[in-house]
C-alpha positions as CSV (number, residue, x, y, z in Angstrom):
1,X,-4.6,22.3,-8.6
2,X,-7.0,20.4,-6.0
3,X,-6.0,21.3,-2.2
4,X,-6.7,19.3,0.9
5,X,-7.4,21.1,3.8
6,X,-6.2,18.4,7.0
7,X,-7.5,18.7,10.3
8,X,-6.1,15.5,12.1
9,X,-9.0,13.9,12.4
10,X,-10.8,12.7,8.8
11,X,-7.8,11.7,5.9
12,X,-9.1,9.1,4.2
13,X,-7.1,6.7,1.6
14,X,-8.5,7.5,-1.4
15,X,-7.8,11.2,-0.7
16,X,-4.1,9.5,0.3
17,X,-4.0,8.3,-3.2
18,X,-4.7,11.7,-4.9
19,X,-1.7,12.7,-2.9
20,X,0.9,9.9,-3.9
21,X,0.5,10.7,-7.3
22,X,1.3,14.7,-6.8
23,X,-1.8,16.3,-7.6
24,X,-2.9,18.4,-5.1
25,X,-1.5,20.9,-2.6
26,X,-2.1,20.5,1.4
27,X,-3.1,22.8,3.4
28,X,-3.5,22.8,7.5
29,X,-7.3,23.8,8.8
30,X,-7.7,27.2,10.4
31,X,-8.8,25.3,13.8
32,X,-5.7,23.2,14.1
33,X,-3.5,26.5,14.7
34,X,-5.4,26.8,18.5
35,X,-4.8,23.4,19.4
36,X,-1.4,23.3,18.0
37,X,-0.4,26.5,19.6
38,X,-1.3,25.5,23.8
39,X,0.1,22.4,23.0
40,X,3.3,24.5,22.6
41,X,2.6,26.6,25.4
42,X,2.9,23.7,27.5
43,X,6.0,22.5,26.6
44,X,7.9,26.2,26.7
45,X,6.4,25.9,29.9
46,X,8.0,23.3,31.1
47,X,11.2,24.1,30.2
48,X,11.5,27.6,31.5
49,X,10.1,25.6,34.7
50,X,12.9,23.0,34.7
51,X,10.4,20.0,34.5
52,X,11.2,16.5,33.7
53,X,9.9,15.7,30.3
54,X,11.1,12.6,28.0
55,X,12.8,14.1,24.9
56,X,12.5,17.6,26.0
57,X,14.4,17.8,28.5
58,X,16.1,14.3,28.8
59,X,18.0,12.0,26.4
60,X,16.2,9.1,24.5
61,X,15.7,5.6,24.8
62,X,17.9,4.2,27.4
63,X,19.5,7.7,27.8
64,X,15.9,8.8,29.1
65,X,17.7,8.8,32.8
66,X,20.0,12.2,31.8
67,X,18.9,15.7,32.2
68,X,19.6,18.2,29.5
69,X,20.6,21.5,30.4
70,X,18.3,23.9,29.1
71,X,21.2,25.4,27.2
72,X,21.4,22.5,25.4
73,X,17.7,21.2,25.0
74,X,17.6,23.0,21.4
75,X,20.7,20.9,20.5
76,X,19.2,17.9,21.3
77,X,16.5,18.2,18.9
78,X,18.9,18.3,16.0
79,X,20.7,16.1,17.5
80,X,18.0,13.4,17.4
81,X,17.5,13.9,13.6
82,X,21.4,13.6,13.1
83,X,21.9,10.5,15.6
84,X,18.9,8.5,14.3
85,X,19.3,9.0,10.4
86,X,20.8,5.7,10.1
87,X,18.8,4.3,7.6
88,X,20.0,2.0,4.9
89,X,19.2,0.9,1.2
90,X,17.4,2.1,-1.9
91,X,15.5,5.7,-1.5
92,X,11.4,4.9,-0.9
93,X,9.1,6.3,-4.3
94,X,8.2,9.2,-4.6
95,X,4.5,8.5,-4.0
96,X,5.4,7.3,-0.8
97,X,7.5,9.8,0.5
98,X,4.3,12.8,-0.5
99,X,2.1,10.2,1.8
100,X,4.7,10.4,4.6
101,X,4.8,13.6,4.6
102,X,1.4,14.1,4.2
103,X,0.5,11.6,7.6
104,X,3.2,13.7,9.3
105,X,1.5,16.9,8.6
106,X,-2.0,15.2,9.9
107,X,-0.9,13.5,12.5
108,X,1.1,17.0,13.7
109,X,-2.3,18.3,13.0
110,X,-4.0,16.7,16.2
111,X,-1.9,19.1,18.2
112,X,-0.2,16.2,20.4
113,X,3.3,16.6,18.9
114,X,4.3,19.8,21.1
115,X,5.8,21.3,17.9
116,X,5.3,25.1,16.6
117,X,2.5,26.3,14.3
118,X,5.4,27.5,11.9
119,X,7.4,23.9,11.8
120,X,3.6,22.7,11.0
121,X,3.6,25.5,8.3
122,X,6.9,24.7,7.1
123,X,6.0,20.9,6.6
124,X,3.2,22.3,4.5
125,X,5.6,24.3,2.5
126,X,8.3,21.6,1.8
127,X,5.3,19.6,0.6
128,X,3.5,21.9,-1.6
129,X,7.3,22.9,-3.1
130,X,7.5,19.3,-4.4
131,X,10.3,18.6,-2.7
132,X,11.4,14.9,-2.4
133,X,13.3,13.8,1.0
134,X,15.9,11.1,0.4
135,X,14.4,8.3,2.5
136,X,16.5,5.3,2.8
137,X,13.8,2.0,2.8
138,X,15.3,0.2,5.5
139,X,16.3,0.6,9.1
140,X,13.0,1.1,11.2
141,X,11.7,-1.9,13.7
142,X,8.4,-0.1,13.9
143,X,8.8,1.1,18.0
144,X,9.4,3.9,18.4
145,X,7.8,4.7,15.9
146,X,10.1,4.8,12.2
147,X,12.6,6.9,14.2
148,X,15.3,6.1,11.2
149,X,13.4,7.0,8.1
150,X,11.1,9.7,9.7
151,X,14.8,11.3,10.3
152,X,16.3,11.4,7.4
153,X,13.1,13.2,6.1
154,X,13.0,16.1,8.7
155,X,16.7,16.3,8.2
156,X,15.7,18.2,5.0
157,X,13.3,20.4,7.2
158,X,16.5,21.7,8.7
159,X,18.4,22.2,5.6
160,X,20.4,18.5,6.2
161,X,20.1,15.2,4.5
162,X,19.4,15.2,0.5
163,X,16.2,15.8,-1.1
164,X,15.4,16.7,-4.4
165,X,12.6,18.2,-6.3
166,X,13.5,17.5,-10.1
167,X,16.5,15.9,-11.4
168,X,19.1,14.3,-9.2
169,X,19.6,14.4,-5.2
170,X,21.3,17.4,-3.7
171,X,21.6,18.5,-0.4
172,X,18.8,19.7,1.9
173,X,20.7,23.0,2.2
174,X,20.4,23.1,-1.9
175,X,17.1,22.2,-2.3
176,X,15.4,24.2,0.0
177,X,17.1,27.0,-1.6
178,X,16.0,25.7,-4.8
179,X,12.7,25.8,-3.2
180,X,12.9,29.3,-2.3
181,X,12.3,28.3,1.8
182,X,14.4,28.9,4.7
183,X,16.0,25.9,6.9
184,X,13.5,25.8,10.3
185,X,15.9,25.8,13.4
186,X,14.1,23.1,16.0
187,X,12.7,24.1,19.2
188,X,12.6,22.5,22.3
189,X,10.9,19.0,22.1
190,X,10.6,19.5,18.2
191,X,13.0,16.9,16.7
192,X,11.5,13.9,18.9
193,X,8.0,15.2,18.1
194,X,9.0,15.0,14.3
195,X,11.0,11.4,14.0
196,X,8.5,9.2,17.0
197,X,5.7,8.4,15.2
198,X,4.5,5.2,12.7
199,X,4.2,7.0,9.3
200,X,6.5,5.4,7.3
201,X,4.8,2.5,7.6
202,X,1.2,3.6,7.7
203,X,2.5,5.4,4.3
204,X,3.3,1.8,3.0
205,X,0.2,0.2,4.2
206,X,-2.3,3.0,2.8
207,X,-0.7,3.3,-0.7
208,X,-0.6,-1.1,-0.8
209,X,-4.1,-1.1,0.4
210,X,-5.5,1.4,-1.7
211,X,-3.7,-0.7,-4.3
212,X,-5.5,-3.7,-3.4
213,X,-8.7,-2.5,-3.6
214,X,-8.1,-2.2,-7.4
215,X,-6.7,-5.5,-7.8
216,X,-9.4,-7.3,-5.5
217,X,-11.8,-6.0,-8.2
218,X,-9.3,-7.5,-11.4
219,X,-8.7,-10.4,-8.7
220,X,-12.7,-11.6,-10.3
221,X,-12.4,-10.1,-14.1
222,X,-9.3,-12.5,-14.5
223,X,-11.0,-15.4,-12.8
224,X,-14.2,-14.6,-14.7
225,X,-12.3,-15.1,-18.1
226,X,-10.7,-18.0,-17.3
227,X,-13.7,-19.9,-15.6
228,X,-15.5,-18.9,-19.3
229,X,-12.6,-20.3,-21.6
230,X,-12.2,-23.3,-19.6
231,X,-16.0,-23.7,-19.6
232,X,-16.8,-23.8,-16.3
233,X,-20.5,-22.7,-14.9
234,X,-21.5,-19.7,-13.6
235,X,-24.0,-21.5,-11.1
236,X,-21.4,-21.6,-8.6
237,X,-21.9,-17.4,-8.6
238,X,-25.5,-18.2,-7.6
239,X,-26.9,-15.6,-4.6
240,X,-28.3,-18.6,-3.0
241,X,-25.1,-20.4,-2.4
242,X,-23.8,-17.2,-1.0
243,X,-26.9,-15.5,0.5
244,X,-26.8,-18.4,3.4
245,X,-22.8,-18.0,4.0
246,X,-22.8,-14.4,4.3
247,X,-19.3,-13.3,4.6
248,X,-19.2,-10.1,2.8
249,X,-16.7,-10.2,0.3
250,X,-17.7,-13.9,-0.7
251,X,-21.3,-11.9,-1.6
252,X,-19.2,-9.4,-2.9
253,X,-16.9,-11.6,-5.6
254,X,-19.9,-13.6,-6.6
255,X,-21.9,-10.5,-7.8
256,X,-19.1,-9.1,-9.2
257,X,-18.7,-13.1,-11.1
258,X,-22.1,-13.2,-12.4
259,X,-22.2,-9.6,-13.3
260,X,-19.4,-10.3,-15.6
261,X,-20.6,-13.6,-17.1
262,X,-23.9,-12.4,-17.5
263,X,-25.1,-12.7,-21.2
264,X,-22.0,-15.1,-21.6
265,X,-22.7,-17.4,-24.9
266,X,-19.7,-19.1,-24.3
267,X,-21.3,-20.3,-20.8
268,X,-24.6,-20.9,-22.1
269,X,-23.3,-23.3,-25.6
270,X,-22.6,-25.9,-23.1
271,X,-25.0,-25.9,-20.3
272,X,-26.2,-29.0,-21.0
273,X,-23.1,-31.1,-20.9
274,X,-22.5,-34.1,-18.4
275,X,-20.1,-31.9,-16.7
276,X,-20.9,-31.6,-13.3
277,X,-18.6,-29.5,-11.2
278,X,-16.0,-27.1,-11.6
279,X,-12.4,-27.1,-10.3
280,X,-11.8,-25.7,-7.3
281,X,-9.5,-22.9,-8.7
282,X,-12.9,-22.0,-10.7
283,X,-15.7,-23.1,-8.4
284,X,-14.5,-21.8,-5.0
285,X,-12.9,-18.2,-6.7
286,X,-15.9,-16.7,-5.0
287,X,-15.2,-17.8,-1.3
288,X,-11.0,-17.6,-1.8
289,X,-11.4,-14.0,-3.3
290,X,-13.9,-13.2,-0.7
291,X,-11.9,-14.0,2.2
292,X,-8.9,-11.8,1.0
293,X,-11.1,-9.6,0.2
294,X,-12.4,-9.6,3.7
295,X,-8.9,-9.3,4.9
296,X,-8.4,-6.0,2.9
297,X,-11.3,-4.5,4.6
298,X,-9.8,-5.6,7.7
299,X,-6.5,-3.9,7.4
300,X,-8.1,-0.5,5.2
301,X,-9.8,0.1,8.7
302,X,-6.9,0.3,10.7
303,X,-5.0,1.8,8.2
304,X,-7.5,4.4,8.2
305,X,-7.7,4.6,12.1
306,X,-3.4,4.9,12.4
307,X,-4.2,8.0,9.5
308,X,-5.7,9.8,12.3
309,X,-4.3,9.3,15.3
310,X,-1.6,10.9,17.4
311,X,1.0,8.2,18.0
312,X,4.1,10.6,19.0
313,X,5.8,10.5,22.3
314,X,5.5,12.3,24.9
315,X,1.9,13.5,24.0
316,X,1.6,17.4,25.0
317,X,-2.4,17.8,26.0
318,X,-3.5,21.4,25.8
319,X,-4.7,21.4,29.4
320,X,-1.0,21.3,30.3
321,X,-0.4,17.6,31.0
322,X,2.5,15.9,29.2
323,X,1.8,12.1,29.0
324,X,4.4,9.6,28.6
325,X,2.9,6.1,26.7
326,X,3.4,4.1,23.7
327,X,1.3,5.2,20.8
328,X,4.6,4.9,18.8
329,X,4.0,1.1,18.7
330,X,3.7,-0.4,15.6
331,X,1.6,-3.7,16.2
332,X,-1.8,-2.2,14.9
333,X,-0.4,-1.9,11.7
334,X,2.3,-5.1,12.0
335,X,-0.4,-7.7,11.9
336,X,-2.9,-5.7,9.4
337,X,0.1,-5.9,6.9
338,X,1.2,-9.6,7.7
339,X,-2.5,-10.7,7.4
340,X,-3.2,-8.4,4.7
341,X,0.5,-10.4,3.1
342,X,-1.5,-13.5,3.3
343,X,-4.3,-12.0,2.0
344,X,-3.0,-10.9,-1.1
345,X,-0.9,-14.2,-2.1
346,X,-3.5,-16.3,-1.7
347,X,-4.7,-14.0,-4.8
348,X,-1.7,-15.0,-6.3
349,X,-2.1,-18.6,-5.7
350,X,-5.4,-19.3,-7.2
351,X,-4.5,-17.3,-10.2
352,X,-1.7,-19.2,-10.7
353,X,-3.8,-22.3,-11.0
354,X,-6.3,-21.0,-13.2
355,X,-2.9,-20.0,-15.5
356,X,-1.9,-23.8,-15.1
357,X,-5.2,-25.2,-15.9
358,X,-5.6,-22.8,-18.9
359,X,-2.0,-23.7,-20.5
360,X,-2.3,-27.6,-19.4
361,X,-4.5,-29.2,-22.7
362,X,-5.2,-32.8,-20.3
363,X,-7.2,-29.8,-18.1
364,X,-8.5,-27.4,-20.6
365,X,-9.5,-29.4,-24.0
366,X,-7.3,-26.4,-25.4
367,X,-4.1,-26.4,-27.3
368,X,-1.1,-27.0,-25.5
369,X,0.3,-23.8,-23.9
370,X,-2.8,-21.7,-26.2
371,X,-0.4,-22.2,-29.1
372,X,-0.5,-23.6,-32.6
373,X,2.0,-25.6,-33.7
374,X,3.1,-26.5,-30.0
375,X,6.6,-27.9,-29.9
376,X,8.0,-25.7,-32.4
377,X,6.2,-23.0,-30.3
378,X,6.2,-23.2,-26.8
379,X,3.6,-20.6,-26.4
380,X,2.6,-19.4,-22.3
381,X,4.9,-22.4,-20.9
382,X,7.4,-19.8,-19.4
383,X,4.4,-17.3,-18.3
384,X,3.2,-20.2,-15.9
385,X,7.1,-20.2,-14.9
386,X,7.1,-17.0,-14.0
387,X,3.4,-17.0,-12.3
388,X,4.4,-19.9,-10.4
389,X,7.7,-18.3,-9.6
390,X,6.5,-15.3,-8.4
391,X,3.8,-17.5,-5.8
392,X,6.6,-18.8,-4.7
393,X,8.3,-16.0,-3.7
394,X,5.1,-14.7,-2.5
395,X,5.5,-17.7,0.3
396,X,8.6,-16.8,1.8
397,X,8.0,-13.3,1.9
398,X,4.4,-14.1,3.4
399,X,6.0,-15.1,7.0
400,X,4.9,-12.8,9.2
401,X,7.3,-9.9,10.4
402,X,5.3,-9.3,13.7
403,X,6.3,-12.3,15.2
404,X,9.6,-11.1,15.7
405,X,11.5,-8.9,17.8
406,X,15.1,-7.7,18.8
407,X,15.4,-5.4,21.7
408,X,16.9,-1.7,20.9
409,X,18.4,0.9,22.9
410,X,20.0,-0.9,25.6
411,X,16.7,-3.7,26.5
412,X,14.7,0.2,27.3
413,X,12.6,-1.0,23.9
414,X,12.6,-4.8,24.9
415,X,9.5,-5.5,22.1
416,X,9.5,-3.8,18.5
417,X,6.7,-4.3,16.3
418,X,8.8,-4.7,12.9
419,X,5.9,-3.4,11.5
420,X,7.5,-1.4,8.5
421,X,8.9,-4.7,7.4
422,X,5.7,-6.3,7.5
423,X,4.7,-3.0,5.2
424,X,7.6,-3.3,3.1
425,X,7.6,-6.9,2.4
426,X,3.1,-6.8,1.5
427,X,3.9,-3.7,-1.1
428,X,6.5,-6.5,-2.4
429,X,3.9,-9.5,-2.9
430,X,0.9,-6.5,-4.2
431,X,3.6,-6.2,-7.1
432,X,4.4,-10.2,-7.4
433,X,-0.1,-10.1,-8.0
434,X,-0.1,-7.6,-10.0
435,X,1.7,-9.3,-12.8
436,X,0.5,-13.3,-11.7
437,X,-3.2,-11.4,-12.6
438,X,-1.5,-9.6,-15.4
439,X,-0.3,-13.3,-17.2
440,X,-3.9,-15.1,-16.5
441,X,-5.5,-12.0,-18.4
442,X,-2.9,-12.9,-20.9
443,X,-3.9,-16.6,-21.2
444,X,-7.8,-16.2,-20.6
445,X,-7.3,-13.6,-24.1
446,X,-5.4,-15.3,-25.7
447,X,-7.4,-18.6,-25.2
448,X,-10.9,-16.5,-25.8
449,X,-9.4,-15.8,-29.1
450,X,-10.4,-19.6,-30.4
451,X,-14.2,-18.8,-29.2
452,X,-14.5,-16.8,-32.5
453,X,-18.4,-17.8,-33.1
454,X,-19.6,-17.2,-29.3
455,X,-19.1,-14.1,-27.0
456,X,-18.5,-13.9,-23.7
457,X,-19.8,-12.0,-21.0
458,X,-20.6,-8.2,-21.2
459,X,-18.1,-7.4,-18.4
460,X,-15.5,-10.0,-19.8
461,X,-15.8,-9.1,-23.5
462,X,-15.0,-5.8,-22.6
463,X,-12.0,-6.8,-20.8
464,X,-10.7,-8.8,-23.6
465,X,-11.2,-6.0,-25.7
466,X,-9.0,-3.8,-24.3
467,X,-6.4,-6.2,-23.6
468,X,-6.6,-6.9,-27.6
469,X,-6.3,-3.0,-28.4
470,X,-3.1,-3.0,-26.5
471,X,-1.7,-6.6,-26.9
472,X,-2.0,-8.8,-30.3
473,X,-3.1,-12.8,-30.0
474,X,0.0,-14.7,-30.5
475,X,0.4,-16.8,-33.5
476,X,3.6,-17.6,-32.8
477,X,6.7,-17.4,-30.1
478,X,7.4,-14.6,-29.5
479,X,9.0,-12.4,-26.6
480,X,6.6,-12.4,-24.0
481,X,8.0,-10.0,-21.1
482,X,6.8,-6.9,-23.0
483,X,3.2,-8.4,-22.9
484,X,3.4,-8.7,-19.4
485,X,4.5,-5.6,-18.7
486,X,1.9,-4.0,-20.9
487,X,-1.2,-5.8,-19.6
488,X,0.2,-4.9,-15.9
489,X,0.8,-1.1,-17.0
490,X,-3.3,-1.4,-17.8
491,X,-3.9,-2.6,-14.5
492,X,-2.0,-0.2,-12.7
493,X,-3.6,2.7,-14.7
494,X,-6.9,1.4,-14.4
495,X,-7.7,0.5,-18.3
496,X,-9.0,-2.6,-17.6
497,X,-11.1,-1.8,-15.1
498,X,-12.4,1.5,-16.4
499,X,-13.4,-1.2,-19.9
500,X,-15.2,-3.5,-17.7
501,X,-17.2,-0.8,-15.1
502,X,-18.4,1.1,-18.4
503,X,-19.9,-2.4,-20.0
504,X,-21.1,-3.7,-16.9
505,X,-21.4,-1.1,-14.0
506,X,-19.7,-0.4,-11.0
507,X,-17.6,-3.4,-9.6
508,X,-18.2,-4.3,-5.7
């Protein structure tokens, strides 16, 4: 099994993504034990010296003001874990949970945190066991840090809390036995430097934009297949339209259009018609795609950036100062994920339209709803239901979350960034696109069926083809959720895609 080595300081997503789907082991690299270690030093320091430090030797949050008796500091640590796992709702996946933990251990990496080389080790080892934390979805603001769900997961570190590594949820205690590892009993400081930091929803954001990446790419097949069927023009993918408005994903989409058009007999049978422009749904796919696309790149760089950064508090330095700030804060990621929200329903939205033009006969010369017989069959009436109901949904849940905030702890955190929500609520609308793209490859195959004496492009026909291996053309009604759910299990494992790129080449 593949093993990534983690230093703090270069995780990338797509080594994120090899994580989620449990296929490698993590290890810590031998220079991170140094750093890690004087961080430690410092903060045994200052408690045998009696110093002042937030969370090491003081309560939290508005109970910063009262001193802990060095007795009692241990205590505290489990006591932060116990007090803050308070999270609500449905467990997160288990891909997300590996990235948490996987950020966690990176993050610990950069020898900021103040905790031990073996509670560092022993992250490593609950990882590599496979074992599963029971982490409730709901209950972080995003400042400090995703102190609720970043609990319940070290809980399990301790022996607390549920987990699981096959099979149902049993307790931490359980499980780690099950595991064949020992509970880790917190130091001073440990607790705080395990619960304050942002990777719950970093986690979200990395595994939703790694997501998007792939989508951004069927984003163009399934707006290529449609613009062919409806017989549309591929002039509108010309590099001199785009060469002289730059923006990099516009370029992008509109090679990746003409790339998968090109050699396209469908588009070439009617080049001379008196037909002179194209819908905007068709002739504008390149600049709507673009911009989201441009958004994505947007929020995969600070996404990447929050991978690698220290955002606990207090940060220990190994020189021996102890710096109280707010790296914790959320916002970074808050507004990536509410544009990046945006972003990816307005993917949904122009789909949607390209579905309605395809199924609507006054638009597309077709048959009505790409059925025979339509009235006794209804055909993809109720796909565009469900396209158009999912855009809609994709609208509400597009309101930003950043733009709120509720003081916690007393008015001591007077500005959260909510940016887990944010998170939460953008995987939501990923999964909404997922299957609005999934029904227009539905209809764009099912309407390429009638073209039976032209072909379509080289990157197109290839995507038809594999949608035909897995999914028969419809001659008549019949239940149509299955369909869906098969032409979005090929998206998700990368069928499609993998067609098209083998036809036609790599896919900007």
């Amino acid at each position: 099994m593949k093993k990534i080595i983690v230093d703090g300081e270069s995780l990338t997503l797509d080594q994120i993504a090899q994580v989620a789907v449990g296929r490698v082991k993590i290890g810590v690299s031998s220079a991170v034990k140094k750093k890690v270690q004087q961080s430690r030093v410092v903060i045994e320091d200052a408690v045998r010296d009696k110093k002042i430090v937030y969370g090491v030797t003081t309560g939290f949050g508005a109970l910063s003001n009262v001193v802990i008796s060095r007795a009692k500091c241990r205590q505290l640590q489990q006591s932060i874990l116990m007090s803050h796992a308070a999270g609500v709702g449905e467990p997160l996946s288990d891909e997300l949970v590996r990235i948490i933990l996987l950020l966690m251990i990176n993050s610990k990496a950069k020898g900021y945190s103040g905790i031990r080389w073996t509670t560092l080790q022993a992250l490593c080892d609950l990882f590599n066991a496979g074992v599963i934390p029971y982490v409730p979805a709901k209950g972080s603001v995003g400042a400090s840090g995703d102190l609720a769900p970043l609990s319940h997961l070290a809980l399990v570190l301790t022996g607390q809390g549920k987990a699981r590594i096959k099979g149902g949820w049993v307790t931490g205690k359980q499980v780690l036995k099950k595991a064949k590892l020992k509970p880790v009993t917190l130091a001073e400081g440990e607790g705080l430097g395990l619960v304050n930091g942002t990777q719950v929803m970093t986690a979200i954001g990395a595994w939703v934009a790694h997501k998007a990446k792939r989508l951004s790419k069927l984003a163009d097949i399934a707006g290529a297949m449609s613009l062919e069927v409806l017989l549309g023009t591929n002039t509108q993918f010309h590099k001199r339209i785009h060469r002289i408005r730059p923006h990099k994903g516009q370029v992008d989409s509109a090679a990746n259009m003409r790339r998968l058009t090109e050699g396209s007999e469908i588009i070439s049978s009617h080049k001379d018609c008196d037909h002179v422009q194209d819908a905007y749904s068709l002739r504008c796919s390149p600049q709507v795609h673009g911009a989201s696309r441009d958004t994505l790149c947007f929020a995969w760089q600070t996404i990447e950036t929050e991978i690698n950064s220290a955002t606990e508090n207090p940060l220990v330095f190994p020189d021996g100062q102890i710096l109280s700030g707010g790296n914790f804060h959320g916002q970074p990621v808050a507004l990536a994920m509410d544009h990046l929200a945006i972003a990816l329903a307005e993917w949904a939205n122009i789909s949607e339209r390209r579905i309605e033009r395809m199924i609507n006969p006054t638009l597309s010369g077709l048959p009505s709803f790409l059925i025979q017989e339509g009235g006794l069959n209804s055909g993809f009436m109720i796909a565009q239901y469900t396209a158009a109901a999912l855009v809609s949904e994709n609208k509400a849940l597009s309101h930003p979350a950043s733009v709120d905030s509720i003081p916690t702890s007393a008015n001591k955190e007077d500005h959260v960034s909510m940016g887990t929500i944010a998170a939460r609520k953008t995987d939501m609308i990923l999964e909404n696109l997922q299957y609005v793209i999934a029904i227009e490859l539905l209809c764009g195959a099912q309407a390429m069926d009638l073209f039976t004496n032209l072909k379509p492009g080289k990157g197109t026909l290839a995507a038809y083809k594999i949608l035909r291996k897995n999914v028969t053309h419809m001659e008549q009604d019949r239940e149509l959720a299955p369909d869906i759910e098969a032409v979005a299990k090929l998206i998700d494992g990368d069928d499609i895609l993998n067609s098209v790129e083998r036809a036609c080449g790599e896919l900007l």
